[in-house]
N, C-alpha and C positions, 0 to 999 in steps of 0.2 A: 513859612506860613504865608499860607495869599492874605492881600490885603483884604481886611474888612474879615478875613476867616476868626470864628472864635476859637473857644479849647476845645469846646465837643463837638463842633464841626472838624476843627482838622485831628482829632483821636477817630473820629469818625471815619473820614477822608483815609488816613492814615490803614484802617479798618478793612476797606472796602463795604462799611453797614452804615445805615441811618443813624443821623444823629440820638432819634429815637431811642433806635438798639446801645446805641451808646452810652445814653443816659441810664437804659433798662439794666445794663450790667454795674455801671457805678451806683444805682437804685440799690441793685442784689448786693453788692460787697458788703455797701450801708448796714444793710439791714444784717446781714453776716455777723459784721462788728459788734454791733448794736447786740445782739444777741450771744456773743462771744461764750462760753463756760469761763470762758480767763477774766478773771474780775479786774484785770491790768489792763489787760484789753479792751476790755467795755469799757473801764474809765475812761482811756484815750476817747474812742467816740464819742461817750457821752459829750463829753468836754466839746464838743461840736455846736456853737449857739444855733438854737433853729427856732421857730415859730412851731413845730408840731413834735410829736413823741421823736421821729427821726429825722433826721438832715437830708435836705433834697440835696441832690446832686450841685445845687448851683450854688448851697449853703456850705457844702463841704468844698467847693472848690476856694471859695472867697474865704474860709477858714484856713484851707492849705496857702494860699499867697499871702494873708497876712500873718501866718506863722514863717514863711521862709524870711521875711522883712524883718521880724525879729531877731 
């Protein structure tokens, strides 16, 4: 990873798309989840602390690194 790169910079980089677009697909997964038919499933996401109905991408990331700490 370069220096000063973050994680949706270099998924991005890694990509060849805008961080933008990179965001836009971890956005769509979200909301995927969020909506799942599998009530196991949606519980996992729910489980996702956020400020709004669904976890932004930078909420779900800072959820995943402090769940791998654990």
């Amino acid at each position: 990873m370069e220096k000063h790169e973050n994680f949706f910079e270099r998924l991005a980089r890694e990509r060849n798309i805008t961080v933008e677009e990179m965001k836009q697909i971890i956005s769509d997964r979200i909301e995927q989840g969020v909506h799942d038919p599998d009530p196991e499933k949606r519980k996992s996401w729910e489980a996702i602390p956020c400020k709004g109905d669904v976890p932004t991408p930078e909420e779900w990331l800072k959820y995943a690194v402090e769940k791998l700490g654990d």
